[in-house]
C-alpha angles and dihedrals in degrees: 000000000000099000086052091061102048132058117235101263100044084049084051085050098041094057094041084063091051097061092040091055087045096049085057087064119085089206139001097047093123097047109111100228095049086051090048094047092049090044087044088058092048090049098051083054096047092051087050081062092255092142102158128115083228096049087035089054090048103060103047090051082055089057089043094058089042088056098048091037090047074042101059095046094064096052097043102111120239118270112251115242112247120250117236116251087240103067079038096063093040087052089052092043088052099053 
């Protein structure tokens, strides 16, 4: 368990960069599995013996990012496929 491998202090300062990196996100932020995958990044960090409130917020803005620019991607439209010169210039002749 989580609260068996952490001192006191480094699990107050896990879970202050955890709402840090969730305040960063317009929306979401609630949502359980964006909270476990930001927590899950500042746990890995804090398992690599990054302790710190600093490292610790770092991470979890990382994840953050990760999350609105895996986001955005999702949401770019597709790009429209071009139309050759060729149906461009019938459609002019016709008009």
């Amino acid at each position: 368990m989580v609260t068996e491998r952490f001192d006191s202090r480094t699990l107050a300062n896990m879970e202050v960069a955890l709402e840090l990196a969730c305040k960063t996100l317009a929306t979401g932020a609630e949502e359980h599995r964006i909270r476990r995958y930001i927590a899950g990044k500042i746990l890995k960090c804090a398992d690599g013996g990054n302790k710190t409130l600093g490292g610790l917020t770092k991470a979890g803005l990382a994840a953050a990012t990760e999350l609105c620019a895996a986001s955005a991607l999702r949401r770019r439209p597709r790009p429209r496929p071009e139309r050759s010169k060729r149906a461009t210039n019938n459609e002019t002749n016709v008009r």
